[in-house]
C-alpha positions in Angstrom: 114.1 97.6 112.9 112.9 100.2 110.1 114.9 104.1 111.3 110.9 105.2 111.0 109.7 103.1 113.4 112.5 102.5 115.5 111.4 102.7 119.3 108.4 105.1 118.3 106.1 103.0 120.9 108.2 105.1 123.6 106.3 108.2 122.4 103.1 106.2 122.5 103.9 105.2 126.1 104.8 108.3 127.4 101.9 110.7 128.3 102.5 114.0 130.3 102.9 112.2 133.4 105.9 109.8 132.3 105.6 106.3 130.7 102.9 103.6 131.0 103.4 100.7 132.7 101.5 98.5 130.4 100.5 97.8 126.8 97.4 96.1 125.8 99.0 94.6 123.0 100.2 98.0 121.3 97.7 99.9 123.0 98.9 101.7 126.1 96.3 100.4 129.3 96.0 103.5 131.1 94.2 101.0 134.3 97.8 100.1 135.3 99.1 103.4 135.6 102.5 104.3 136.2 105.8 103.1 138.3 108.8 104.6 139.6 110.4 101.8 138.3 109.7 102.4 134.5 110.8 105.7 134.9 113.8 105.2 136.1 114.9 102.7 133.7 113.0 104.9 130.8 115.2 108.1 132.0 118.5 105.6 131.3 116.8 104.8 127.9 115.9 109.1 126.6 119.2 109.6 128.1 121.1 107.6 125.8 118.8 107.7 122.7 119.3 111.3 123.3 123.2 110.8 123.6 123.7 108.8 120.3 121.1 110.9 118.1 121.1 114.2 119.7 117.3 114.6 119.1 115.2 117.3 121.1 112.6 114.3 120.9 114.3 112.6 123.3 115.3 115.4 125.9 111.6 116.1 126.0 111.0 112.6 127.3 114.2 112.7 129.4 112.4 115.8 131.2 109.4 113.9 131.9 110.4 111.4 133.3 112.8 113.3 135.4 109.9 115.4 136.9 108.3 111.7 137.5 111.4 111.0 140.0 110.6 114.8 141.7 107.0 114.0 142.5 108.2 109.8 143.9 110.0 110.9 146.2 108.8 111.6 150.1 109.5 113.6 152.9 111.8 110.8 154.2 113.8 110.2 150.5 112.6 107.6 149.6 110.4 107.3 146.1 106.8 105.8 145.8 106.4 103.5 143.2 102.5 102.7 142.1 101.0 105.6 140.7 97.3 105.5 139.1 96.2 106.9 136.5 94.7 109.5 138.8 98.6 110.3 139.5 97.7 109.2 143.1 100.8 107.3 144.4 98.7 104.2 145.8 101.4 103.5 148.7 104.0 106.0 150.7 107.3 104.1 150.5 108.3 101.7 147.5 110.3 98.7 147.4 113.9 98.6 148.1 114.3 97.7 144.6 112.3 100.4 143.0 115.1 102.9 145.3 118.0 101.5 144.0 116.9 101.6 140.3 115.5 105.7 141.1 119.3 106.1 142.6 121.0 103.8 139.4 118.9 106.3 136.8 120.0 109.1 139.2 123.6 108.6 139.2 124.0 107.4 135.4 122.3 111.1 134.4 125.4 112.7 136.6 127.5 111.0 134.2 125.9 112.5 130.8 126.8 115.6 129.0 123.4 117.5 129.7 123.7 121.0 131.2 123.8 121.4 134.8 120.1 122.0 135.2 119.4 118.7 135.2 122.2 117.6 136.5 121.6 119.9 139.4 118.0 117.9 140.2 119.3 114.8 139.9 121.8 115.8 142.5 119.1 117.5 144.5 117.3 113.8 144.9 120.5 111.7 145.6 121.2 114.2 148.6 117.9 113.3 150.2 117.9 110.0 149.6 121.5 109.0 150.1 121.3 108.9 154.1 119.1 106.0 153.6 121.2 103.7 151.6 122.9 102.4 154.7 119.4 101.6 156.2 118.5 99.0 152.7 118.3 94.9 153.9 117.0 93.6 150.5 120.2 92.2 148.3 118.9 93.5 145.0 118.1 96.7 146.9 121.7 96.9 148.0 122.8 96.0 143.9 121.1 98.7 142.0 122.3 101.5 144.7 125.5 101.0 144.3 125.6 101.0 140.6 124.0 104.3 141.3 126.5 105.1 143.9 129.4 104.0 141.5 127.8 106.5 139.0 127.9 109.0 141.8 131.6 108.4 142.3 133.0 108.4 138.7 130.9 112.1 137.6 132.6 115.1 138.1 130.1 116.5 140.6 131.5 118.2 143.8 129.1 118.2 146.1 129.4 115.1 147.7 132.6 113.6 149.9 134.2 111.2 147.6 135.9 109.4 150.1 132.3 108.8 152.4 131.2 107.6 148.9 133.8 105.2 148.5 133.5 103.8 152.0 129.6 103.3 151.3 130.8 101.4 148.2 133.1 99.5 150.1 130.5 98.6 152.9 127.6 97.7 150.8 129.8 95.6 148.4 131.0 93.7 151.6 127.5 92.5 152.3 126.6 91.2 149.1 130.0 89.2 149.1 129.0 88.0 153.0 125.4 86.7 151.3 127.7 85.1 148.4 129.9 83.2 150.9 127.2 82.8 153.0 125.4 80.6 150.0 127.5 79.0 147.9 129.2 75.4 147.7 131.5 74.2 145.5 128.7 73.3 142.9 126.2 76.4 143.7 128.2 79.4 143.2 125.3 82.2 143.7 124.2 84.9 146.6 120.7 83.2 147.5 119.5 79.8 147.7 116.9 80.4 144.5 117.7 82.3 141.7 115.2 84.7 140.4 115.0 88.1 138.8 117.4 90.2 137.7 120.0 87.8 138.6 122.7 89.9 136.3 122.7 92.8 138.5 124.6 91.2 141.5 127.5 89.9 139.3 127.5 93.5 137.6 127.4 95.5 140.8 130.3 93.6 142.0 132.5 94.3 138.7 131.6 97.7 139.3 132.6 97.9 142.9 135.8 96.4 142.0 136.8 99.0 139.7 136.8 101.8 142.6 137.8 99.9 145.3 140.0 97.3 143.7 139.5 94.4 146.1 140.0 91.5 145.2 137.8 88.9 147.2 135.0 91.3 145.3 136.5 90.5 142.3 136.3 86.8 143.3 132.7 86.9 143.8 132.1 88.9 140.7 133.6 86.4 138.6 132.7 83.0 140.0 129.3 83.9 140.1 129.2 85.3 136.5 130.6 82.2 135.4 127.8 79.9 137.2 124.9 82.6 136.0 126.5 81.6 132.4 126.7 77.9 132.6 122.6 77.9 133.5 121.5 80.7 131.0 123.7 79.7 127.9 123.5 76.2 128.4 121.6 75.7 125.2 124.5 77.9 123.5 121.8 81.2 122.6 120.3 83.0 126.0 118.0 82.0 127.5 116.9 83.5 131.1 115.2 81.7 133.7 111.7 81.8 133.9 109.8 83.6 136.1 107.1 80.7 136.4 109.0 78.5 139.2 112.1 80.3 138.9 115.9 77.8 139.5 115.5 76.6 143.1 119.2 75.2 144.9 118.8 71.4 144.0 116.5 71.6 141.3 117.5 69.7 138.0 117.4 72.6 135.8 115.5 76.3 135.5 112.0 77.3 135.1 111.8 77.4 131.4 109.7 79.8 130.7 108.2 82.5 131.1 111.4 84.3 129.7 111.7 87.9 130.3 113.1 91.1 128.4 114.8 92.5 131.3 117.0 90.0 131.7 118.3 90.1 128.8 118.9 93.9 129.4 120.9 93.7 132.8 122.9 90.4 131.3 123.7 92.5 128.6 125.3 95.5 130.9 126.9 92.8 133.1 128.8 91.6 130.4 129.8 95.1 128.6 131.3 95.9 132.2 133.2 92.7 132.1 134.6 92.9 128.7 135.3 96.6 130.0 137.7 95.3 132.9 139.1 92.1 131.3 139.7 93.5 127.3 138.5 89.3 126.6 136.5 89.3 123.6 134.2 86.5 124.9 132.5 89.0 127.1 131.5 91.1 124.7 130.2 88.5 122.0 127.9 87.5 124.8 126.3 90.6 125.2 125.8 90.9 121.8 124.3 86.8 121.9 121.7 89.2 125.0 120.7 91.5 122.1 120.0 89.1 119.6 117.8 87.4 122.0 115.6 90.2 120.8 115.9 89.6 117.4 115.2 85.5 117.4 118.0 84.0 118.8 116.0 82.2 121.6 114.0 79.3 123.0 110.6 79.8 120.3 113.2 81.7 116.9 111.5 84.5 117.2 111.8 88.2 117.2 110.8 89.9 120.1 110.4 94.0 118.1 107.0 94.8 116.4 108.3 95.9 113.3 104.9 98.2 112.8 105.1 99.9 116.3 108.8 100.2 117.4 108.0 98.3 120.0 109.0 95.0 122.0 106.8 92.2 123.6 107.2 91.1 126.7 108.5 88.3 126.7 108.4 84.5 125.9 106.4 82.1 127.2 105.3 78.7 126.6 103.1 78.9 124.2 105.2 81.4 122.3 105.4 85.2 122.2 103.7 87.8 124.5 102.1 89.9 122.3 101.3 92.9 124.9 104.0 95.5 124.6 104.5 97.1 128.5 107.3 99.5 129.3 110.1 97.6 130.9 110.5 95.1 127.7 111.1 98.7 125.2 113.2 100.4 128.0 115.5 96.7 128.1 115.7 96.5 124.6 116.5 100.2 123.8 119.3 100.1 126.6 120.8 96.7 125.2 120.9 98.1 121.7 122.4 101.3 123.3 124.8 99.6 125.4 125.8 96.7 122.3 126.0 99.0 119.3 127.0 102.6 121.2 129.2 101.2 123.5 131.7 104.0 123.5 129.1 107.2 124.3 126.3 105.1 126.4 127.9 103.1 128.9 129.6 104.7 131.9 
């Protein structure tokens, strides 16, 4: 991608509220409003643009979406998700998904070198919502907090009790293992019955579990079920997710083909940079980079996914071929990905 353009459809996105949740082709469509969820993952994304380049640019966006995460969360500590363009959240509690991602962008900003005043808010947040991490049932839910809570636990932060952090680690890391026993057989090695999106996380949360609490039976998990998310989305040697139209059902012959989505890529991507991280094996980290090139045409339909003319990416594959619209989550995955694959060593904590 041209340095000129290079992610510039982030500034397009990005109003004085935070990002967009959807393109109209390259044309933000201010009728879907906002999400928690795109700002979270976006404050990941300015965080590390800003971290690599060291551009105001980015800090401005970082601040943004930032004050986005203030105004989600409730009384209670947990964050709303839908906001219209009226910046009216449209419901009182998001999903359990939507907190773990708000306490994953949370935790990573602990971990940056930005002065304490915004380190200071995003502790501020993970106070009030922390007593309700115990209380999450959904598995994904469970995934992206403790990521965040892993964050939380390698920064240099003092005002939390590392040791209640580790035991909250240790507990939620237990229950995604039970749903992993609970599930698999020796040809079905996965958590669920049906796997779906964001399948990458649970592997990855695992990995990072392991390296705090150092149990092994998590590493187990971790690494069996890496190995059988592998086998189904690099069975045609490039990447290729599992599509979101009929997802890959316990029994079925083989995955939903399409529609393949950027995201996916994304968390595969950070999955494997956290393996290669533990392990040192080279293998791990030429698949991550196989996840970014998925961007650039190394996929199903050979072609790019990165509108050379906006700086932006289109979301997704399908069927027929490339999506042309150009939403928020498919430029936050693939700005994170090329953080994470070609800035290894300041991005990813």
């Amino acid at each position: 991608m041209k340095l000129a353009t290079k992610f510039q459809h982030l500034f397009k996105l990005t109003d004085d509220t935070g990002i967009l949740q959807h393109s109209l082709y390259s044309i933000p469509d201010l009728t879907k409003g906002y999400t928690t969820d795109d700002n979270s993952r976006a404050l990941i994304a300015a965080s590390m643009l800003y971290e690599v380049y060291k551009d105001e640019k980015y800090l401005d966006l970082l601040k943004r979406y930032l004050s986005f995460l203030i105004y989600a969360q409730n009384g209670k500590g947990y964050f709303r998700n839908f906001m219209n363009y009226n910046r009216e959240f449209i419901e009182e509690v998001g999903s359990e998904d939507c907190f773990g991602r708000t306490l994953w962008a949370l935790g990573y900003l602990l971990n940056t070198n930005l002065s304490n005043g915004y380190q200071s808010v995003a502790v501020t947040l993970i106070k009030k919502a922390l007593p309700n991490v115990a209380n999450l049932n959904s598995l994904r839910g469970n995934a992206y907090s403790l990521i965040g809570l892993s964050l939380l636990y390698s920064s240099d932060v003092t005002e939390f009790n590392k040791e209640k952090i580790k035991n909250l680690i240790t507990s939620i890391s237990k229950k995604i293992v039970q749903k992993y026993r609970e599930n698999k057989d020796e040809e079905w090695k996965w958590f669920e019955n049906i796997m779906t999106y964001s399948n990458a996380v649970l592997p990855w949360t695992l990995l990072r579990s392991y390296t705090i609490t150092r149990d092994e039976e998590v590493l187990d998990a971790a690494k069996e079920s890496m190995e059988f998310l592998e086998k189904v989305t690099f069975r045609s040697g490039y990447f290729k997710p599992i599509g979101c139209k009929g997802w890959y059902k316990k029994g079925d012959e083989k995955p939903a083909e399409f529609d393949e989505q950027p995201i996916e890529a994304c968390e595969t991507a950070l999955m494997y940079t956290e393996a290669y991280k533990i392990f040192k094996e080279e293998k791990y980290r030429e698949k991550a980079i196989k996840c970014y090139k998925w961007f650039l045409g190394e996929n199903s339909k050979n072609e790019s996914l990165i509108d050379e003319e906006t700086g932006g990416c289109y979301d997704g594959i399908t069927k027929e071929g490339v999506n042309l619209n150009e939403g928020a989550e498919s430029l936050i995955s693939l700005i994170i990905t090329d953080m994470v694959v070609n800035h290894t060593e300041t991005v990813f904590k």
